[in-house]
N, C-alpha and C positions, 0 to 999 in steps of 0.2 A: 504494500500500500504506500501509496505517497499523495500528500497536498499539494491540491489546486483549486481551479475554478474549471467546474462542467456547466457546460449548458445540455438541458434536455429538453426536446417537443415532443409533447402527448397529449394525450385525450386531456391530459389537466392544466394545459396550456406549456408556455415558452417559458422556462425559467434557466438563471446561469447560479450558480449557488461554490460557494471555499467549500471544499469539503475530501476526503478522504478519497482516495482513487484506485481503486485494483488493477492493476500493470494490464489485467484481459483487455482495458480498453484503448490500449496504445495499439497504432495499427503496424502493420509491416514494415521493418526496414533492416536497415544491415549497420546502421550506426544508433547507440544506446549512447542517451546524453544526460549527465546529471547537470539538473538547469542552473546558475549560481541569478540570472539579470533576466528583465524580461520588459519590454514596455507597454505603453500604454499607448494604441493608434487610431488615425477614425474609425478604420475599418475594424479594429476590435472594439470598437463604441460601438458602433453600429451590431458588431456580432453579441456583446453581452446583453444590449438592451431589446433585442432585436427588433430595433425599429425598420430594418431592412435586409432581403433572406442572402446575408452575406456568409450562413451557415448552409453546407449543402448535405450532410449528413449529419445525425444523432447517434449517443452523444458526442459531443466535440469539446475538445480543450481550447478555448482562444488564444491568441499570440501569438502576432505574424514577426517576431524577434525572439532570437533569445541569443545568449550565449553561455556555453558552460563546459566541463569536463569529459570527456568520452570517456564510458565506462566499460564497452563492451564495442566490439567491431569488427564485422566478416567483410568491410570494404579496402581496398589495397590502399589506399590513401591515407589511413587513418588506423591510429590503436589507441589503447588502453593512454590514457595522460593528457593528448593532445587537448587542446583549449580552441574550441573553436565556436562560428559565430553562425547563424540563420538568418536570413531575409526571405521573407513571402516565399513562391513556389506552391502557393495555396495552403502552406502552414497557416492552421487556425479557420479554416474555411471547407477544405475537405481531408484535409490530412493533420491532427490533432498537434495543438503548438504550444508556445512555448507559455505561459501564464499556468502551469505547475513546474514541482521539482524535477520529473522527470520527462522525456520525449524520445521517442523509436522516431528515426530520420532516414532518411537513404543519402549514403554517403555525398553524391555530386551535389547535394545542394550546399555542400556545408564551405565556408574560407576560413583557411587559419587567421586565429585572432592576431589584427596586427599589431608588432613588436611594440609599435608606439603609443596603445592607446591598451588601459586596465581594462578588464571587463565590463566594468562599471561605465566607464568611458563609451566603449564601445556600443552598449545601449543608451546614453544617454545622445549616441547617433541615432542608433539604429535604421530603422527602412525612411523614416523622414531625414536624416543626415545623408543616408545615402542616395535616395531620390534628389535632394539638395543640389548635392554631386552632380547625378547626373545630369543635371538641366545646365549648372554650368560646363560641364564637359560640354555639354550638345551647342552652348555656346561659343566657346571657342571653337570647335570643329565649322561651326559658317561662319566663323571670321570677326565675331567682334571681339574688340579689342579695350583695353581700360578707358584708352582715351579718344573712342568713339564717340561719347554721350551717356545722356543718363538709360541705368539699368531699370524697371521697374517691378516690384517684388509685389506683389499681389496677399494678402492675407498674410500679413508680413509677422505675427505676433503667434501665428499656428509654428507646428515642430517643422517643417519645411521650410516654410517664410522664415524662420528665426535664424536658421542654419542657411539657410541663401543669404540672406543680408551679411552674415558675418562673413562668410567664403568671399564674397563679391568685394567686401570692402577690403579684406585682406588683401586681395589680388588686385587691386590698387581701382575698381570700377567707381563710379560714382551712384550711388544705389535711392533710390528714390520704393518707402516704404508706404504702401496701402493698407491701411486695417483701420477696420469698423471699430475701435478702440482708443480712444483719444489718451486715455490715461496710458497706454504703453507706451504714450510717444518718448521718454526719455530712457525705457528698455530697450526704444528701437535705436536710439539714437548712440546709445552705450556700446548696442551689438555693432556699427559702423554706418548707420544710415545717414544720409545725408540731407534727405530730407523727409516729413511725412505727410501723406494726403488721405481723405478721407474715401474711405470704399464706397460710400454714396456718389462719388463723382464719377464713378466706374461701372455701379448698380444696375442701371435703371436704362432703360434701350438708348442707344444714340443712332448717330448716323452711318452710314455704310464707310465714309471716310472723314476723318476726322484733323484739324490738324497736327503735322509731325513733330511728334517729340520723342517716342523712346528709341534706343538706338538696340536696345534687348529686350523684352521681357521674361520674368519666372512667374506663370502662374496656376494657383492651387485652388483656384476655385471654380474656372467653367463660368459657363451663361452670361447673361449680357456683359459680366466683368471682361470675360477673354474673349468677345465680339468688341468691347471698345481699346483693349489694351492692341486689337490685332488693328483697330479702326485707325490709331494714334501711332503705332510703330511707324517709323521714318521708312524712306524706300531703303530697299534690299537689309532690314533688317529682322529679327529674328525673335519669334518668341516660343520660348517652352511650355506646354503647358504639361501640368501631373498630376490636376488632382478636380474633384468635384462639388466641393463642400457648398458651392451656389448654382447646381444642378448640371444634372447633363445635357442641357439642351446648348444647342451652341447658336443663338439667334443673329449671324452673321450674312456679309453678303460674300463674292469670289472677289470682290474691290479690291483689299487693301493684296491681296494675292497677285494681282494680275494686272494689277496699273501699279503698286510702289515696289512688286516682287518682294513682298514681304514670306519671310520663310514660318510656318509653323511646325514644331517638330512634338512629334506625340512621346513622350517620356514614361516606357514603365519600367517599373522596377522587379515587378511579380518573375517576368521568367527571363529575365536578363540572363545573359547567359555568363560563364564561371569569367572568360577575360573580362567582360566588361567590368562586372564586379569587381575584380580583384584592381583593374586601373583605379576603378571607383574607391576603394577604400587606400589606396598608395597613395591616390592625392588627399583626400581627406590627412591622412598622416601630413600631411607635407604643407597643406594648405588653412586648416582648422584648426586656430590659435585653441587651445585648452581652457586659457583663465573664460572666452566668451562663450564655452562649452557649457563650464560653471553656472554662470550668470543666470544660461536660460534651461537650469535642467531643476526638476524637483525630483525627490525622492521619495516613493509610496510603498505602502506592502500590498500581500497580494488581495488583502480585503478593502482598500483602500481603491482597490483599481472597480469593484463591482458598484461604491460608491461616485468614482469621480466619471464613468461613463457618460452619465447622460448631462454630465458638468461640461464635457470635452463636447458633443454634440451641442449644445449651448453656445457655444464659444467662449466659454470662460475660463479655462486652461489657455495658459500662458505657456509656448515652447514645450519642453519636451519634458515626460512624464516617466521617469525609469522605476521602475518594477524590482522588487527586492523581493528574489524567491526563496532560494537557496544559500544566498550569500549570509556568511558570518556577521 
């Protein structure tokens, strides 16, 4: 037996409950992981509360991160000691994740913890640090540059937006932060933002072309936000998007595409494959000041995550949320 959080759907409805676990319901895999971190994401907001069927089987562990100990391992990559880390690959969605002590894994999803960052650390990345990553990598790979213009970070006070603003400012960009949040403007401004604007100015439909001001964008929310951030991109510039938190619909026109060749690049992190990854956390090593890692990480246990769920769907979680499972 080992502590977690299950969720179960049945004839007595949807519940996620801390509770006692019997190994029977770990599913297949060739790597056995004692969990030590784990966090706290939308998408595991969404799976504990479950205001949306981000669960595809019963029961389920949630936890699309973890990192911890290999305890047991029939995969060539990996034994008995190794410290290693999880990102998405549908962990916590149909394949039982990290938000207990224990998880059955198949080896290829897993990257060695990197040398520079504690385990602790490394979750207080996690899938939001590392998607972060990715939207700046997908940035520089079309060519913007620090001193092109302003960046624009979209829902800049979420575990993405928090970790984009610091990545962009380190990397010498000029970063211009969005969130429906006035009172984080001197968190945003600490992480490296340069300036902050209100999400109402982004909200609400605009026009198919807008005037040119971003020379990038990162953004995590969808809907009319990244139909006006695409509206406002300068020609031949670039925006990311990764996330949905203000809906899927994308109420755009082909304008800002095909009169400024404005680039959109669709960012997932889910089944990225092992290199991408693995650039993906070398530059985090390289690029992700530690003290502003701090700033925007809080630390919870695992009963604490069934509480702050429908906090984070809210919007009232601030940056990144790391999960204390296993750890001493």
């Amino acid at each position: 037996m080992f502590r977690g959080i299950l969720i179960n759907k049945d004839e007595s409805g949807y519940r996620a409950n801390l509770q006692s676990i019997d190994e029977t319901v770990l599913p297949e895999g060739d790597v056995t992981v004692q969990v030590a971190w784990s966090t706290l994401n939308y998408k595991d907001a969404l799976a504990i509360t479950g205001k949306s069927p981000v669960v595809r089987r019963f029961p389920m562990i949630p936890g699309i991160d973890l990192v911890g100990t290999v305890t047991e391992s029939r995969h060539p990559r990996w034994q008995a000691g190794d410290q290693v880390v999880l990102n998405g690959w549908g962990v916590g969605e149909t394949h039982c994740g990290g938000l207990a002590e224990l998880a059955r894994l198949n080896g290829d999803w897993l990257v060695r913890l990197p040398a520079g960052f504690t385990p602790r650390q490394s979750m207080a990345i996690g899938t939001a640090g590392y998607t972060a990553m990715l939207c700046v990598l997908a940035l520089e790979k079309h060519g913007v540059k620090p001193g092109d213009g302003e960046i624009l970070v979209t829902g800049a006070a979420g575990g993405v937006g928090s970790v984009a603003v610091a990545l962009l400012a380190k990397l010498g960009y000029t970063v211009v932060a969005s969130t429906g949040r006035p009172t984080e403007s001197t968190y945003l401004t600490n992480l490296g933002a340069h300036a902050i604007i209100d999400r109402a100015e982004l909200a609400t439909p605009g026009r198919a072309l807008g005037k040119e001001r971003w020379a990038g964008v990162i953004d995590t929310v969808g809907s009319h936000t990244l139909a006006n951030a695409c509206a406002t991109t300068r020609y031949s510039g670039v925006v990311a998007a990764c996330g949905l938190a203000g809906g899927m619909d994308f109420p755009s026109t082909v304008a800002p595409f095909i009169l400024r060749g404005v680039t959109l690049c669709g960012i997932d992190s889910v089944m990225a494959p092992l290199a991408v990854r693995e650039e993906a956390w070398k530059r985090l090593e390289r690029d992700l000041d530690p003290a502003k890692l701090d700033v925007m990480t809080t630390e919870i246990g695992l009963a604490d995550a069934l509480d702050q769920a429908q906090k984070f769907l809210d919007g009232q979680v601030r940056g990144r949320l790391v999960v204390r499972v296993g750890a001493a």
